[in-house]
Backbone as a printed PyTorch tensor [residue, N CA C, xyz], in Angstrom:
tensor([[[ 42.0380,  69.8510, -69.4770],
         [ 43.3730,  70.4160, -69.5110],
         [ 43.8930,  70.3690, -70.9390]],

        [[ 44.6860,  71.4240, -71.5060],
         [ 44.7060,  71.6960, -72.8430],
         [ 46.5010,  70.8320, -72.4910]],

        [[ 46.4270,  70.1690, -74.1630],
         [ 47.6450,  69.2070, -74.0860],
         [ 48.6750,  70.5420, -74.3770]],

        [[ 49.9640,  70.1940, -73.9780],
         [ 50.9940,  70.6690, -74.3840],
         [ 51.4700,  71.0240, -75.8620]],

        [[ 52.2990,  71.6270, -76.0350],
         [ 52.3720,  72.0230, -78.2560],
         [ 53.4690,  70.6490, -78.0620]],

        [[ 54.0740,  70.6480, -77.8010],
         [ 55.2710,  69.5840, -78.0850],
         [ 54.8530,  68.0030, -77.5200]],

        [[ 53.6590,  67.7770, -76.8930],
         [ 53.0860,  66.3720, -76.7400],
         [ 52.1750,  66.3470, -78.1650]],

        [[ 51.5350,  67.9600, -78.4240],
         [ 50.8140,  67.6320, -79.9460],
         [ 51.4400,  67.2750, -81.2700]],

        [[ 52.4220,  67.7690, -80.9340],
         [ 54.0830,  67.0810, -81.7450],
         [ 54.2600,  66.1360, -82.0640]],

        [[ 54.6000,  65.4820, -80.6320],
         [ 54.6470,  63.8480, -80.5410],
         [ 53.6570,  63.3750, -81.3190]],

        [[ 52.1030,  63.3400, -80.3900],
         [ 51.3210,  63.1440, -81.3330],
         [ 50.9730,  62.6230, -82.6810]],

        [[ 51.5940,  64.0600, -83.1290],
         [ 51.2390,  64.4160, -84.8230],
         [ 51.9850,  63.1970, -85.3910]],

        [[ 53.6190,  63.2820, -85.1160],
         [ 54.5040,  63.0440, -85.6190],
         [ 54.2630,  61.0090, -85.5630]],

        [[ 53.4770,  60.4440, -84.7100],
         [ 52.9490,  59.5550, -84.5490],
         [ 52.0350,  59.1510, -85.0470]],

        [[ 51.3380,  59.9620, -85.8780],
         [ 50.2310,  59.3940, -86.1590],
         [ 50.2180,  59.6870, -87.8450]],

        [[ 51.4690,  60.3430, -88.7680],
         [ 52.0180,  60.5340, -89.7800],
         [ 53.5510,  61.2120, -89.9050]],

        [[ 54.4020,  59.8520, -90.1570],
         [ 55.6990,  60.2290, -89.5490],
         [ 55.9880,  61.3830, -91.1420]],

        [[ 55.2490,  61.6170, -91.5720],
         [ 56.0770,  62.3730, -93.0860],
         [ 55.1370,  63.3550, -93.5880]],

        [[ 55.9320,  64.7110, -93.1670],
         [ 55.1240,  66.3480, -92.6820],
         [ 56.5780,  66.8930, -93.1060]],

        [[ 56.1600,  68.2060, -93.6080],
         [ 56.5150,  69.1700, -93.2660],
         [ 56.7860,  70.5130, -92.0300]],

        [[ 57.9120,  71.3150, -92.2160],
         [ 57.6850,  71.9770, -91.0120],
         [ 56.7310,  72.8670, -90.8210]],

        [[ 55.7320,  73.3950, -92.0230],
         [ 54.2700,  73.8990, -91.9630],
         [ 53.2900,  73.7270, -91.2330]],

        [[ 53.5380,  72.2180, -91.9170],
         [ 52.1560,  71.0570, -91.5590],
         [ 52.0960,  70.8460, -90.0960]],

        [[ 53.4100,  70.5790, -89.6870],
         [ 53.5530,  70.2510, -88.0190],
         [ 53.3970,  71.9590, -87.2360]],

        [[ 53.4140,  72.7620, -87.7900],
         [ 53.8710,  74.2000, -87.1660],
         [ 52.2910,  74.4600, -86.8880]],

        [[ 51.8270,  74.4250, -88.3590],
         [ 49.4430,  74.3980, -87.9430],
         [ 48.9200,  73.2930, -87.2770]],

        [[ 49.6900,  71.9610, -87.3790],
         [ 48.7620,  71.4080, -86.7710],
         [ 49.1370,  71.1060, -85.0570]],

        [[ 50.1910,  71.6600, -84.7590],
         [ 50.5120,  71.5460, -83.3340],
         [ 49.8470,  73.2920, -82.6840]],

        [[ 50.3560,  74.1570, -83.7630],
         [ 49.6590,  75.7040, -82.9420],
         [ 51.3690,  75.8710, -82.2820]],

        [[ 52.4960,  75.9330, -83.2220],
         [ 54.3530,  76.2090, -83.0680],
         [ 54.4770,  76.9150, -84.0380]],

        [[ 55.6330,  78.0140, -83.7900],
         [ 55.8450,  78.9260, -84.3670],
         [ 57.2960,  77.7880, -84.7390]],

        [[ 57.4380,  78.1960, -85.9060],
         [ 58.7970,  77.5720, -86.7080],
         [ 60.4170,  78.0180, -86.1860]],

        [[ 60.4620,  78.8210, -85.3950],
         [ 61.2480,  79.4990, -84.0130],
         [ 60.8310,  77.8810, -83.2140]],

        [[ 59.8930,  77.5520, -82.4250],
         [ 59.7230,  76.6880, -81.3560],
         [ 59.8020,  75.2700, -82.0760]],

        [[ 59.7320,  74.6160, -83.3900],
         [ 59.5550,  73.7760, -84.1880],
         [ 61.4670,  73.6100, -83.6710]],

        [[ 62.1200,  74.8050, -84.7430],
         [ 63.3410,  74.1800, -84.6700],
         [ 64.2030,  74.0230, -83.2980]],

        [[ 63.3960,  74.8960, -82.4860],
         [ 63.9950,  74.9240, -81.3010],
         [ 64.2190,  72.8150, -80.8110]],

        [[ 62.9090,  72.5340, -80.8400],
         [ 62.2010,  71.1940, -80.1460],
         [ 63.1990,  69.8030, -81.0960]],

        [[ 63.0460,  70.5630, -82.7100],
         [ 63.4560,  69.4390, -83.3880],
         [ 64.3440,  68.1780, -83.1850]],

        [[ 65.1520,  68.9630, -82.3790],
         [ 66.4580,  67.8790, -82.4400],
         [ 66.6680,  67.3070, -81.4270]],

        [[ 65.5920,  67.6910, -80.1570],
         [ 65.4020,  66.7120, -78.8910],
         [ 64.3920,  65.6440, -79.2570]],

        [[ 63.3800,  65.6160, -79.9020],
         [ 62.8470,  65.4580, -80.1900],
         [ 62.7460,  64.0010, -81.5580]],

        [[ 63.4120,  64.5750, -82.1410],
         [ 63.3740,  63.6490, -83.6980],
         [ 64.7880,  63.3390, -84.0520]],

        [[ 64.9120,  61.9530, -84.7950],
         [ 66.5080,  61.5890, -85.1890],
         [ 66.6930,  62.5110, -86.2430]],

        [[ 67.7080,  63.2870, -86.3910],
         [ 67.5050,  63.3920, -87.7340],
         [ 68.6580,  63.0430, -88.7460]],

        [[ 67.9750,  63.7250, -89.9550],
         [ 69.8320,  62.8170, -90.6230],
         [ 70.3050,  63.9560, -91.3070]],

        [[ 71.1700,  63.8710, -92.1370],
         [ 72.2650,  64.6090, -92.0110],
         [ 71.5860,  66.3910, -92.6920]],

        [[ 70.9100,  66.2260, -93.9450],
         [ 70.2240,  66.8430, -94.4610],
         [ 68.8980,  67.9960, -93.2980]],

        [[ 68.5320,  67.0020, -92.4290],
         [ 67.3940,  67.6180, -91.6430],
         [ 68.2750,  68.2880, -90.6780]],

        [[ 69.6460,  68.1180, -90.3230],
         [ 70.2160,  69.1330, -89.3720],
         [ 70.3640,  70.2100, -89.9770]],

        [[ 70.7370,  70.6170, -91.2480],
         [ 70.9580,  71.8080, -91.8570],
         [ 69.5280,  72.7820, -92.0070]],

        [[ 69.3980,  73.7790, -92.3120],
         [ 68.6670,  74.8780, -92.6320],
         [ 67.1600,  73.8760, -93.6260]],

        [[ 66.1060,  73.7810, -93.7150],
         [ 65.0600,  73.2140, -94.0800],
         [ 64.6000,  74.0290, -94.7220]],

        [[ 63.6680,  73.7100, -95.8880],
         [ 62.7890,  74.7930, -95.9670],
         [ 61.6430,  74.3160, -95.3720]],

        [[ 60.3820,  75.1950, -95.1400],
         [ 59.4670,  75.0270, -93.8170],
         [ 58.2450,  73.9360, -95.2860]],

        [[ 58.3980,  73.9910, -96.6030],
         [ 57.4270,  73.2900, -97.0920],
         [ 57.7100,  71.8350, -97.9080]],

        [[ 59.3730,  71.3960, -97.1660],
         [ 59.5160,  70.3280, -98.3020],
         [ 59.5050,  69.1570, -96.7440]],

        [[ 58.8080,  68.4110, -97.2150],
         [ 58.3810,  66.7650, -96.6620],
         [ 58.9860,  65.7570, -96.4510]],

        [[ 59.3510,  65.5840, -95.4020],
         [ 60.1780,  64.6480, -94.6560],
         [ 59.6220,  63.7020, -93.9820]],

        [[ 60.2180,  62.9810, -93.6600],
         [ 60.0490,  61.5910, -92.8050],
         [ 60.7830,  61.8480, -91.3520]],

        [[ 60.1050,  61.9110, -90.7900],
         [ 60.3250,  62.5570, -89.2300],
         [ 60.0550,  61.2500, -88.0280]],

        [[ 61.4210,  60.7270, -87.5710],
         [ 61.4540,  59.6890, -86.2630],
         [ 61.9330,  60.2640, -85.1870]],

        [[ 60.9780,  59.5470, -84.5180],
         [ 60.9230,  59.9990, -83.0780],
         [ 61.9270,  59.3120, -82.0880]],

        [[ 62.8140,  59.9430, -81.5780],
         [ 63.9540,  59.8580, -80.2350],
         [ 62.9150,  58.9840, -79.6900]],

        [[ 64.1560,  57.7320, -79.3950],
         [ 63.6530,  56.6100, -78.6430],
         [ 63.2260,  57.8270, -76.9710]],

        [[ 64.2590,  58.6270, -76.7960],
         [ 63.9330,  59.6500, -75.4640],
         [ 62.3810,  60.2610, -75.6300]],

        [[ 61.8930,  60.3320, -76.5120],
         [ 60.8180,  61.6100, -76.9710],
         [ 59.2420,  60.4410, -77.2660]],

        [[ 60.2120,  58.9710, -77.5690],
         [ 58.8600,  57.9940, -77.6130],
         [ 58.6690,  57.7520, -76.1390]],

        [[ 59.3010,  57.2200, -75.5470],
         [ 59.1740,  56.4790, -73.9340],
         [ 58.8300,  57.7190, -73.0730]],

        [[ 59.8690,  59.2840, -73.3520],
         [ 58.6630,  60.0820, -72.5460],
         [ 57.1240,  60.2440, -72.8980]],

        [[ 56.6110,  60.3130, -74.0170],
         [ 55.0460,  60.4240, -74.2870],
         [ 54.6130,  58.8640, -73.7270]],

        [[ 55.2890,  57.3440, -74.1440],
         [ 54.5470,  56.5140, -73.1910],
         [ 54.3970,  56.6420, -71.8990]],

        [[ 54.9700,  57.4760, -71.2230],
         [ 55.4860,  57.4590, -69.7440],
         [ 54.0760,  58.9400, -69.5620]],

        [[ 54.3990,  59.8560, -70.0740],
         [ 53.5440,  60.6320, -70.0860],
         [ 51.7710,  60.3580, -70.5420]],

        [[ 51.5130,  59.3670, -71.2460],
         [ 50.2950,  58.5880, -71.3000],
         [ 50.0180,  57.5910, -69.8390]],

        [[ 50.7350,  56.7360, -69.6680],
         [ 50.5440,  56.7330, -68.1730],
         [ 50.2050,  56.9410, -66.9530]],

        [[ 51.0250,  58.4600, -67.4280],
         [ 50.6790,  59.3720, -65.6500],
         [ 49.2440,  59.9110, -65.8510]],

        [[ 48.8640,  60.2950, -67.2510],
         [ 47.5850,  60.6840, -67.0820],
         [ 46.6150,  59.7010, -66.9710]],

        [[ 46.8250,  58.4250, -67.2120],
         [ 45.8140,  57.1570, -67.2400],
         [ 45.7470,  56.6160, -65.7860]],

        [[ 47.1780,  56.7430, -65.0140],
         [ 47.1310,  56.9870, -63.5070],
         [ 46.0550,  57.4970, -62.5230]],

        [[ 46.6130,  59.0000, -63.5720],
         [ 45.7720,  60.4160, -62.5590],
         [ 44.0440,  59.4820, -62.8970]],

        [[ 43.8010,  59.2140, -64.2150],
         [ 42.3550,  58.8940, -64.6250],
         [ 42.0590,  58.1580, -63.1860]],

        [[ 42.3620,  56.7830, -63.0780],
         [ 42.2410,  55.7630, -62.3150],
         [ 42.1930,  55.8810, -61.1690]],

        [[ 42.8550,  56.7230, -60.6460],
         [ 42.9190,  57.2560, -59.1340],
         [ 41.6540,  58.4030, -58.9250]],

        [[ 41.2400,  58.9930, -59.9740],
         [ 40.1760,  60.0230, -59.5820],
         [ 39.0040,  59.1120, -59.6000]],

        [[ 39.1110,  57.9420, -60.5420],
         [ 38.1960,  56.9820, -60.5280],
         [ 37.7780,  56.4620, -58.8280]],

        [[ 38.4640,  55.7380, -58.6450],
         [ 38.6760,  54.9530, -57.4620],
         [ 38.5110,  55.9130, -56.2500]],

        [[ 38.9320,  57.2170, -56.2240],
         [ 38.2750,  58.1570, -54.9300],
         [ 36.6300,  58.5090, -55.0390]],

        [[ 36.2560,  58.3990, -56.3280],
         [ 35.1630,  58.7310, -56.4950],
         [ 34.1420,  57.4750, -55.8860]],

        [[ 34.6300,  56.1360, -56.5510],
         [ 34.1020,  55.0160, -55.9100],
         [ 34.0300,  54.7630, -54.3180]],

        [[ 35.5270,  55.6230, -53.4190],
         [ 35.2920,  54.9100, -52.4140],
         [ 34.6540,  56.6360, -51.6480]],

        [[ 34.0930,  57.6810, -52.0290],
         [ 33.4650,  58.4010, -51.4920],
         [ 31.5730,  57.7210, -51.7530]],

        [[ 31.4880,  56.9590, -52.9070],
         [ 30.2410,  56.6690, -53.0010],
         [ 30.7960,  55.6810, -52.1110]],

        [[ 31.0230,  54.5130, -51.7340],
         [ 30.7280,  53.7420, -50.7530],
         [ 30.9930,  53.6920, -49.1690]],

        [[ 31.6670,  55.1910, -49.0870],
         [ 31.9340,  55.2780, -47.6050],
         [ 30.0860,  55.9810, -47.4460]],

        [[ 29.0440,  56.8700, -48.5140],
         [ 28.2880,  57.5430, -48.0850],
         [ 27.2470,  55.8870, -48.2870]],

        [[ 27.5020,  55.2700, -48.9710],
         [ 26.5230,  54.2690, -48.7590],
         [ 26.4350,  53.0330, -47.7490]],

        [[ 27.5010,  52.9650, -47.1370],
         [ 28.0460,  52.6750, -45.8650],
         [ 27.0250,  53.2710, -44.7360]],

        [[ 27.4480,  54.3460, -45.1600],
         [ 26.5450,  55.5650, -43.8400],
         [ 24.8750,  55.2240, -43.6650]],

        [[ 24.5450,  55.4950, -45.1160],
         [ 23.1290,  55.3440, -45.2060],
         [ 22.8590,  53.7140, -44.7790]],

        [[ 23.2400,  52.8180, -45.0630],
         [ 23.0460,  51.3800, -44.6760],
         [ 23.2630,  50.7940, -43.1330]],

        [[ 24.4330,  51.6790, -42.5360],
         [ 24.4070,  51.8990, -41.3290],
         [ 23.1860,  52.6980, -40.0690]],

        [[ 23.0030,  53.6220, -40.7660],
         [ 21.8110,  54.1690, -40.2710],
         [ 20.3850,  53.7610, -40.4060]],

        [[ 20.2700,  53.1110, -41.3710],
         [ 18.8760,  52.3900, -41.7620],
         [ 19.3880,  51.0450, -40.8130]],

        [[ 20.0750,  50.5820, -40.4950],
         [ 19.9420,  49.4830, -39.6300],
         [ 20.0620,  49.9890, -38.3920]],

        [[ 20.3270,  50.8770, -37.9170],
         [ 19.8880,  51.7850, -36.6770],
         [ 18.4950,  52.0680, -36.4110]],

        [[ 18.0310,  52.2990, -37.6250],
         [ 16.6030,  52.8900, -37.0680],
         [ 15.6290,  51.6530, -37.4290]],

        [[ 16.0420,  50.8380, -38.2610],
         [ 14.6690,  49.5180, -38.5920],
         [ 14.0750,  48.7910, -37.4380]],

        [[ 15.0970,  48.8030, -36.0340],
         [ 14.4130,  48.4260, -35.0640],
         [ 12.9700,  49.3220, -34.0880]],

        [[ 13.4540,  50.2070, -34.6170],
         [ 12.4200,  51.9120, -34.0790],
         [ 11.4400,  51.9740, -35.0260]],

        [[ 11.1030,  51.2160, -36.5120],
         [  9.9790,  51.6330, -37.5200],
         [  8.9560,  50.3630, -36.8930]]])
């Protein structure tokens, strides 16, 4: 499943808080329309970053305590979903090995 542009955001913005709106626009795959749209749910900003930007000067970009705890929360649900596909998978192998162990003790009295 292809991640979301605005979790690649998060992401980005996590893993080098100080980008430009270029840098974040190529390396998420956001048009600078959807950048500023996201910005301000997204990132604190200060007084300077609310006004008009230009898309190549370099900032220091923090992330909304709202915009951190949803991506932890959103790491979660997918480590969830992981764990649970895990665990059905385990208990389909042991309901079929169940079967087979059941049936071989059915028939060992007949060999």
């Amino acid at each position: 499943m292809d991640t979301h542009k605005y979790i690649r955001l998060t992401e980005f913005a996590l893993r080098s808080p100080s980008f430009s709106v270029t840098q974040a626009c190529e390396e998420c795959n956001l048009s600078e329309k959807e950048f500023n749209f996201v910005r301000e749910s997204i990132f604190i900003l200060s007084a300077y970053q609310t006004q008009h930007l230009g898309t190549k000067d370099v900032h220091e970009w923090i992330l909304s305590p709202e915009a951190y705890f949803g991506y932890l929360q959103f790491q979660g649900n997918n480590h969830a979903t992981e764990t649970a596909n895990r665990a059905h998978l385990v208990a389909i192998i042991a309901i079929a090995l169940g079967i087979v162990i059941g049936v071989a003790q059915l028939l060992a009295p007949l060999i």
